[in-house]
C-alpha positions in Angstrom: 0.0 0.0 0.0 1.1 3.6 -0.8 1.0 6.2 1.8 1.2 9.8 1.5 5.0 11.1 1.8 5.7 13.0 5.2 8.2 13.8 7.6 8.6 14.9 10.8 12.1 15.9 12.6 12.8 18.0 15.3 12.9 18.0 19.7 10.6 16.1 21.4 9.5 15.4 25.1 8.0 12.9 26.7 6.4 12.0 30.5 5.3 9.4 31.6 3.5 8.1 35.2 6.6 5.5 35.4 9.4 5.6 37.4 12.7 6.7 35.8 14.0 4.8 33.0 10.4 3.4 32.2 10.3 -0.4 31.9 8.4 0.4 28.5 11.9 1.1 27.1 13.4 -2.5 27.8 10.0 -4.7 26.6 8.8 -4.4 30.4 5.8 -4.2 31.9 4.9 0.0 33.1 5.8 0.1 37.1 2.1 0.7 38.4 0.4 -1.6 35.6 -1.1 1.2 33.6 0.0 3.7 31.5 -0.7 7.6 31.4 1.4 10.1 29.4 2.3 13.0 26.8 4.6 13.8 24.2 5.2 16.6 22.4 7.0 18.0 19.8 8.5 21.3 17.7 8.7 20.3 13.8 11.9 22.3 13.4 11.2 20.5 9.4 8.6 19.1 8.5 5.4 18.3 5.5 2.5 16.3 4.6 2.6 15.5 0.7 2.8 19.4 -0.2 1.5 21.0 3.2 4.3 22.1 5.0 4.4 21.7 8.7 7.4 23.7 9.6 7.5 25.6 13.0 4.3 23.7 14.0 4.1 22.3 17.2 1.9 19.5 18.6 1.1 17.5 22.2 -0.4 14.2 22.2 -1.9 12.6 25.6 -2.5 8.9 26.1 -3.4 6.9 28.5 -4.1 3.0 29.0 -5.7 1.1 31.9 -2.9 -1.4 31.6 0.3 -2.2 29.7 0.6 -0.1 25.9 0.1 -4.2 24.7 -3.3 -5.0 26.0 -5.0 -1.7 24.4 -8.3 -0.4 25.5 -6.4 2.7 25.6 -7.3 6.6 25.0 -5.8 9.3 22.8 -5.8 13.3 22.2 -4.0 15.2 19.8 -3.7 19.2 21.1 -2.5 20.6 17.5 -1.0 24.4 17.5 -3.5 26.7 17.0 -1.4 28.5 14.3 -2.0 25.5 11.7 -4.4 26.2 8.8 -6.6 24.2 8.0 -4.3 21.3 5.6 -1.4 21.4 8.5 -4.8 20.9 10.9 -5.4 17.5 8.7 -2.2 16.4 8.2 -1.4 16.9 11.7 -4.2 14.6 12.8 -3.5 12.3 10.4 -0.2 11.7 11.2 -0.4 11.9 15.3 -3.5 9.6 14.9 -1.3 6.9 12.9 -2.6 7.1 9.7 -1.2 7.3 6.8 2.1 5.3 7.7 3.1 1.8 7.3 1.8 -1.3 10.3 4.8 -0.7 13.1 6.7 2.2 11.3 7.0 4.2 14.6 5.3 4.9 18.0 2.2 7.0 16.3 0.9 3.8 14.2 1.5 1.4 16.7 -0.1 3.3 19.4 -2.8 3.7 17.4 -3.7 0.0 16.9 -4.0 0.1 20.9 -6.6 2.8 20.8 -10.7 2.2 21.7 -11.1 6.1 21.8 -9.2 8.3 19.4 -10.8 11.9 21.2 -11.3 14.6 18.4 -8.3 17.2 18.2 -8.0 20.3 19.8 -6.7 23.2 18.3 -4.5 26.0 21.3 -1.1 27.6 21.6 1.6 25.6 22.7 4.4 27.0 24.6 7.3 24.4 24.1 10.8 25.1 24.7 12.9 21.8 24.9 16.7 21.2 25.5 18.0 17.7 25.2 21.5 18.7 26.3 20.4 20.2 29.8 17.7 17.6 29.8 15.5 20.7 30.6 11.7 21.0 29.1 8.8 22.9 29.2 5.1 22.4 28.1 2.5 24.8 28.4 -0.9 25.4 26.3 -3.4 27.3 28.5 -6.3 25.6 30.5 -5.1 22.2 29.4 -1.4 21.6 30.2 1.5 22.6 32.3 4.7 20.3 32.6 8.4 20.7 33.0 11.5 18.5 32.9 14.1 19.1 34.1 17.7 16.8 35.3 17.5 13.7 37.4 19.0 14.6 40.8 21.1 12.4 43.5 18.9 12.5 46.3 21.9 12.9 48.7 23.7 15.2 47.1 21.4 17.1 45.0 23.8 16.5 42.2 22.7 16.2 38.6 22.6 12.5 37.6 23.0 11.8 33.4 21.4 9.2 31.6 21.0 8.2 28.7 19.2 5.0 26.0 20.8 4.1 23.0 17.4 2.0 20.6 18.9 1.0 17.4 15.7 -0.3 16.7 13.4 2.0 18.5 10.0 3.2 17.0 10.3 6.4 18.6 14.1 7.4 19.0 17.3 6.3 18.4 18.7 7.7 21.3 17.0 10.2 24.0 18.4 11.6 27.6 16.3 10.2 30.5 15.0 13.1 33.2 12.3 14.0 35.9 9.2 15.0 34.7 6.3 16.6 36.3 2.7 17.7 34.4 -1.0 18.4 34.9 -3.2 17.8 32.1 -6.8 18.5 32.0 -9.2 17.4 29.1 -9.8 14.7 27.2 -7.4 12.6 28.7 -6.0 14.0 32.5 -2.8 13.6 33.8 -1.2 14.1 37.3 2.6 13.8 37.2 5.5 14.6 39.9 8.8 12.9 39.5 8.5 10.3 37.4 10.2 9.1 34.0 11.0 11.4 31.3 13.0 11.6 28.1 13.9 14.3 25.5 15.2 13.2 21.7 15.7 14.4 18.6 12.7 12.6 16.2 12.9 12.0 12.7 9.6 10.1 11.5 8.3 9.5 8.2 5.3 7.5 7.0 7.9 4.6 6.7 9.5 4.6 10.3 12.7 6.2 12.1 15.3 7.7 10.0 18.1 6.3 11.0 
């Protein structure tokens, strides 16, 4: 089957309600049994067929009342509010994991886990993200307001560095783990202090990660 040509590359954050490292990440099963989360992303370069999507950003929350696996799971796409209408389509397309080959990358897969894909909404998002300083921060107004930022020693208060190399991930090749913390109304609600986060550097297309 032929799917429209697209590509996404640019930052991207992630939070998730596990603790650090995320058990997801090695083929585990999520540390309380469920899973609840957001990403987001800045398209530093980026289209849909001819629609560009450059300087667009997006946030999509997910959650799932057990491991990603079992499905049953819930999805919401919060699409910058400066999109016209074509980068509001292809935007929901692509987050929604259409258009893009069975297992190319996280957004297809997660989609096939879905029993309620929520209708997009459509707000400013304030998203600054440094993968270097493992520093983040997410903010559209009424719905979401996270930060990242290092993963500390808990007796000295010192800055603790890690980092995941995924040859084969569906998401990223490599990302920095850090300590994430968000509240997220809506659709799909979210209360997280402390737990796992990572920060990466995406490149998707319709037919997986560039590597």
């Amino acid at each position: 089957m032929a799917y429209t040509d697209w590509s996404m590359k640019g930052p991207e954050v992630a939070n998730c309600n596990c603790a650090y490292g995320c058990p997801c990440q090695f083929n585990a099963l999520p540390t309380h049994g469920n899973c609840r989360a957001y990403t987001a992303m800045r398209i530093d370069k980026g289209h849909f067929g001819t629609v560009k999507l450059d300087g667009l950003n997006w946030v999509l929350v997910l959650s799932w009342p057990g491991p990603v696996h079992l499905g049953n799971g819930t999805c919401q796409a919060i699409i910058d509010e400066r999109a016209d209408a074509a980068q509001r389509e292809a935007l929901s397309k692509i987050l929604y994991g259409k258009e893009a080959a069975p297992g190319s990358s996280m957004l297809q897969v997660f989609s096939t886990t879905m029993s309620k894909m929520l209708d997009p909404v459509y707000k400013p998002i304030e998203l600054t993200v440094d993968i270097d300083m493992r520093t983040a921060k997410v903010t559209v107004p009424g719905l979401v307001e996270a930060a990242v930022e290092p993963i500390k020693n808990p007796i000295t208060g010192a800055e603790h560095r890690a980092a995941v190399e995924l040859p084969n991930g569906f998401e990223f090749t490599k990302a920095e783990f850090a300590s994430g913390t968000a509240k997220v109304t809506g659709g799909v609600p979210l209360d997280l202090t402390n737990s796992h986060s990572h920060l990466a550097m995406l490149n998707l297309t319709q037919n997986g990660v560039v590597r």
